[in-house]
VOLUM-143704 format. One line per 5 residues: for each residue y, x, z of C-alpha. Coordinates in steps of 0.25 Angstrom, whole numbers, plus 5000, padded with zeros to 4 digits. Layout:
// residues N
Y X Z  ...;
// end
This chain:
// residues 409
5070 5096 5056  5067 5106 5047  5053 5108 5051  5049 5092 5051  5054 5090 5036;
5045 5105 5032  5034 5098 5038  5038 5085 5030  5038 5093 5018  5023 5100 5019;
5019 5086 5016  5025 5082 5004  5015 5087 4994  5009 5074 4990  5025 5069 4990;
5027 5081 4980  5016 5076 4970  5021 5061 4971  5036 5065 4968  5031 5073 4957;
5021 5064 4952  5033 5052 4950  5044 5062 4945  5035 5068 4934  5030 5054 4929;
5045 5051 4924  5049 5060 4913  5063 5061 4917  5070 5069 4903  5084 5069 4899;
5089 5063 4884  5092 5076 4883  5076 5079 4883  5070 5066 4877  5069 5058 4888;
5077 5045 4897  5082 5053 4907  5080 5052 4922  5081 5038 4926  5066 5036 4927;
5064 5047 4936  5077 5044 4945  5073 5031 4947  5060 5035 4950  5065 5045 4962;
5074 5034 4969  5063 5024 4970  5056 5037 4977  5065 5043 4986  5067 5028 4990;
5053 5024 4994  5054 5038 5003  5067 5033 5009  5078 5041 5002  5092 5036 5005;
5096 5030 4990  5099 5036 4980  5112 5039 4973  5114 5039 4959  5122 5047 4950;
5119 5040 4935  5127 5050 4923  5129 5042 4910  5118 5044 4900  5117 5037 4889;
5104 5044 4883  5096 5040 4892  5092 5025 4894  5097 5022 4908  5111 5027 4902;
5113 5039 4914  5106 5050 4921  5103 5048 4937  5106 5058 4947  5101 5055 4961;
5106 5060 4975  5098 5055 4986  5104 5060 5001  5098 5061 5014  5109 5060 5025;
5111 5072 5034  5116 5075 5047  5129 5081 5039  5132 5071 5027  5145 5077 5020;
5133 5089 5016  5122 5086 5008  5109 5096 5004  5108 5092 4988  5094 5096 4983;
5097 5095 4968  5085 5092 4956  5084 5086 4943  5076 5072 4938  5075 5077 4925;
5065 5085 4917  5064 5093 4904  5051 5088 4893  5037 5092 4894  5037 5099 4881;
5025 5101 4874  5013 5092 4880  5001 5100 4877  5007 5112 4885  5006 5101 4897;
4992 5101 4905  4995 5087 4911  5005 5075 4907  5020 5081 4912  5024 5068 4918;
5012 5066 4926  5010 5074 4938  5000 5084 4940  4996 5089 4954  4988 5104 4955;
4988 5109 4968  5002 5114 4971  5007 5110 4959  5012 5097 4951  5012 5098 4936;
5021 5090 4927  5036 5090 4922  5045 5091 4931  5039 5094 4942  5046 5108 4944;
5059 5106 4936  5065 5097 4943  5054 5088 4953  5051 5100 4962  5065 5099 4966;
5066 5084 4965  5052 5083 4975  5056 5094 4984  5070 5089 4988  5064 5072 4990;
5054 5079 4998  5065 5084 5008  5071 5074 5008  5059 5065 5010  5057 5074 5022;
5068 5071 5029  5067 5057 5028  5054 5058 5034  5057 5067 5045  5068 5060 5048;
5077 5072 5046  5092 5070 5044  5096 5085 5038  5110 5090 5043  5115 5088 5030;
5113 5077 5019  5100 5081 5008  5102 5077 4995  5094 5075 4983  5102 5075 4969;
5092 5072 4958  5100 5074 4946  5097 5070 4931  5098 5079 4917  5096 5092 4924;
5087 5100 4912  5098 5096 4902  5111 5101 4908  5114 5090 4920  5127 5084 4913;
5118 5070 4918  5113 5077 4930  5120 5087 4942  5131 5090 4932  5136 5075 4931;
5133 5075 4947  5140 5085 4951  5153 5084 4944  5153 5068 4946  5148 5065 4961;
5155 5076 4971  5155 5066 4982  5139 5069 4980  5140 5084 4984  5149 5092 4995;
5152 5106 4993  5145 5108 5007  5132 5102 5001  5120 5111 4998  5114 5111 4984;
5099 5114 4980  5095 5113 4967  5080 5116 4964  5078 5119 4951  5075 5134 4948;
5068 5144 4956  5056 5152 4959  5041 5150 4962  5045 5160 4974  5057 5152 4978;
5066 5165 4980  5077 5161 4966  5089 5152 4974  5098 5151 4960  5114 5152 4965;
5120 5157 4952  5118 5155 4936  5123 5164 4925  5130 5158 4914  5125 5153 4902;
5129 5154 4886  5120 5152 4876  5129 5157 4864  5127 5151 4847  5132 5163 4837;
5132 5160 4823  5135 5172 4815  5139 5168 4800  5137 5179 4788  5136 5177 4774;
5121 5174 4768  5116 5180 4755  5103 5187 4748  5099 5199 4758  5100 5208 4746;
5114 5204 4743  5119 5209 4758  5133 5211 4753  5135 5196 4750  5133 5191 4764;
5134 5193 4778  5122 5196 4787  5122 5186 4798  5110 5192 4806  5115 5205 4803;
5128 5199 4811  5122 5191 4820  5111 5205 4826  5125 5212 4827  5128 5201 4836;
5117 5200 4844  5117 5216 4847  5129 5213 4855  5126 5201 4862  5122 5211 4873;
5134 5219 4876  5137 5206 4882  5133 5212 4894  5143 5224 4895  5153 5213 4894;
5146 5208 4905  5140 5215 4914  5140 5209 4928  5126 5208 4936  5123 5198 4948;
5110 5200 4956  5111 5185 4957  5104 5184 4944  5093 5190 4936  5095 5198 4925;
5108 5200 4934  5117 5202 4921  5120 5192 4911  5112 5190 4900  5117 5189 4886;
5104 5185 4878  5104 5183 4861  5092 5174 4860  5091 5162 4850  5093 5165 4834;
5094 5156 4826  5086 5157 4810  5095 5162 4798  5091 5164 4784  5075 5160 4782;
5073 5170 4769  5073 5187 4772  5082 5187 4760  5094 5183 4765  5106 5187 4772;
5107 5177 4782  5122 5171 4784  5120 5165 4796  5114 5169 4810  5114 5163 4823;
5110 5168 4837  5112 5162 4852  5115 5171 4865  5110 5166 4878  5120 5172 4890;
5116 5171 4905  5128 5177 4910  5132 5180 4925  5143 5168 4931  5153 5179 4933;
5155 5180 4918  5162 5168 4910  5153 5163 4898  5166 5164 4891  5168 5178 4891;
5154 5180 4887  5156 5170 4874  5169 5180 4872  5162 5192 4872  5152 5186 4860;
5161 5182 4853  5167 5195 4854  5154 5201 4849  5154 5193 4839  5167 5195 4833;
5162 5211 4832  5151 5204 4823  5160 5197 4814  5167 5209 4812  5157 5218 4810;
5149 5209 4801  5156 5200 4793  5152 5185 4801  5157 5174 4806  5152 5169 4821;
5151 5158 4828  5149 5153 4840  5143 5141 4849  5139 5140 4864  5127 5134 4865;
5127 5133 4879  5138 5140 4890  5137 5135 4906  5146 5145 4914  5138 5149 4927;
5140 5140 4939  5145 5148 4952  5135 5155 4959  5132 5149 4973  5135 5158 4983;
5122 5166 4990  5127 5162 5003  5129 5149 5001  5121 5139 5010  5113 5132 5002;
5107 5147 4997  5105 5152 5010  5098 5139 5013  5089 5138 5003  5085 5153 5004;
5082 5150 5019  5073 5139 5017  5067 5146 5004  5063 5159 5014  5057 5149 5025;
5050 5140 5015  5045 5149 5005  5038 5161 5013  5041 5175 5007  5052 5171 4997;
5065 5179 4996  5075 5169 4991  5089 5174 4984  5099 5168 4976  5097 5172 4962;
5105 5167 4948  5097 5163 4936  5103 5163 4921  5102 5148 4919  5108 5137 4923;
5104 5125 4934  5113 5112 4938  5117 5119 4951  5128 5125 4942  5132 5112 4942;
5134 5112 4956  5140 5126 4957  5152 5123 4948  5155 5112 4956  5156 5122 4970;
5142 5117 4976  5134 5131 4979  5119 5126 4975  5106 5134 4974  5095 5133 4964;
5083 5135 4969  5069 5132 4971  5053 5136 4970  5048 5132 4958  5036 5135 4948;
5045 5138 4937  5040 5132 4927  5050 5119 4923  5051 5116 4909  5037 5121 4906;
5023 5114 4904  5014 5111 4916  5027 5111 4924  5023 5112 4938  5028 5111 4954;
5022 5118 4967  5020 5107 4976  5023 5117 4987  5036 5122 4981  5042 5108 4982;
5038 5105 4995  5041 5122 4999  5056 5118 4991  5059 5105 5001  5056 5113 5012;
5068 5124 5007  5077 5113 5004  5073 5106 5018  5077 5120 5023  5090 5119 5016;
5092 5107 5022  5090 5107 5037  5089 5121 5040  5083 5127 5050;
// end
């Protein structure tokens, strides 16, 4: 079984170009980032999977009214197998982020360009690798006539590069007759051009607004104001005793500590004359999922009650962004062991391991709601740049691992 769909899979490289070359075409971009949403595109993909002889599609449509089609389409596509109360979900995403600037581009974005191993355009890597890859599984079976011992799959979702609350989000909370908390989840959207990252755990995430207000005035005059930068350095010199506070490592991740960053500032006064009255600065903290954001946010403000006092301001406060981390999935699980198998028997010399990473990916969203579910696959890494591009190879090599996943041995 598993052998006849591998062979099956070696020659799927002209299938690879003409998935790529119809899914690029159609410039699949949320309101969010100036474009109609992913309609077109979903469309697109179910008069595809048809002609190959797909069972139908199901549609999951979350209310939209940006876009012109009024909703956002999630598709789940599912190949019976021999146990149906299981299902092996591969998980990728229809839409896209903009080109950005043009003249950085070589070719046309939206129109597919084919250099030996590898197809340019955006998309290609993040998310069409990972859309191509699992239809090509999945096309497999249908042509080798394989009923896998459990159902496969395939969840396309909307709105994933602009937070998912039209996309996994909506699906997951809304639809849980779709998933069982026996089913296997794979979501291919981060990894490694050596295959070896298999993404279990996320650190938290706060990205923290501090406003510190003073009292403006002629620099010469420093007696009738209050220096706001003055305050707001003070503050930012302690911004990394937030690691005494805590101090917890986890091997899991690298750096293996938190990270408690200040990073953006914001302008004050334009002129070198005066003492400026207002100052603001941002924090970016990647903190470990032991740790509540809560008690981190408590700690700052602690901090910056020191300031006031010592200083004479007034602070305030804005969270800009806060996502508590998702539960780790467990390194035992099945669903990481089976992919670390079929990684070590597809990509030859690899050393998989289940690693964390400081941002965030919808397989939180899965995680909260108790379905263990890896991140993980063999990619370029280069989404969201110019000259996006996709191996070839390393989509066909990434069906192989979920076909692994799949059936086994």
């Amino acid at each position: 079984m598993r052998d006849a769909l591998l062979s099956c899979l070696d020659r799927k490289r002209d299938m690879v170009i003409d998935l790529q070359r119809e899914l690029t075409a159609i410039p699949a971009l949320g309101p969010d980032n100036g474009g109609p949403g992913e309609r077109e595109k979903a469309d697109r993909l179910k008069i595809l999977l048809a002609g190959m002889g797909f069972p139908e599609a199901r549609e999951i449509n979350v209310p939209d009214p940006r876009v012109p089609c009024g909703h956002r389409p999630n598709l789940a596509v599912v190949i019976p197998g021999a146990d149906t109360s299981r299902t092996f979900w591969v998980i990728s995403h229809l839409d896209i982020v903009p080109p950005g600037d043009p003249a950085l581009w070589r070719s046309d974005p939206y129109a597919l360009v084919v250099d030996g191993d590898l197809v340019y355009g955006r998309g290609v890597e993040d998310n069409q690798q990972a859309v191509v890859s699992s239809i090509l599984l999945g096309k497999a079976l249908l042509e080798e006539g394989v009923t896998p011992p459990v159902n496969y799959g395939m969840l396309f979702v909307a709105d994933e590069e602009t937070g998912s609350k039209y996309g996994l989000d909506f699906v997951a909370a809304h639809h849980d007759g779709l998933f069982s908390k026996d089913d296997l989840f794979l979501v291919p959207d981060f990894g490694l051009p050596t295959s070896e990252m298999v993404e279990v755990a996320e650190k938290s995430m706060l990205w923290y607004k501090i406003t510190v207000n003073g009292r403006q005035c002629h620099a010469s005059t420093p007696e009738a104001g209050v220096n706001s930068l003055a305050a707001a350095s003070l503050f930012v010199l302690k911004i990394p005793k937030l690691h005494e506070r805590f101090p917890a490592k986890n091997p899991l991740f690298q750096p293996a500590n938190s990270t408690f960053e200040p990073t953006k500032k914001e302008a004050n006064v334009d002129n070198i004359n005066t003492i400026p009255g207002r100052d603001v600065f941002y924090v970016d903290c990647r903190v470990l999922p032991e740790y509540s954001l809560d008690d981190v946010v408590a700690a700052i403000r602690e901090f910056g009650r020191e300031v006031e006092a010592a200083c004479g301001v007034t602070i305030d406060y804005a969270v800009v962004q806060q996502e508590q981390a998702a539960p780790t999935t467990p390194e035992d699980a099945p669903i990481v062991q089976k992919v670390m198998a079929g990684i070590r028997a597809v990509y030859p010399g690899a050393k998989p391991r289940p690693m964390g990473i400081g941002g965030g990916t919808v397989a939180a969203y899965l995680r909260r709601r108790g379905y263990p579910a890896v991140v993980w696959a063999t990619l370029e890494h280069n989404a969201h740049q110019p000259n996006e591009r996709s191996s070839i190879a390393k989509t066909i090599g990434d069906a192989k691992v979920m076909a692994h996943v799949l059936v086994g041995e």
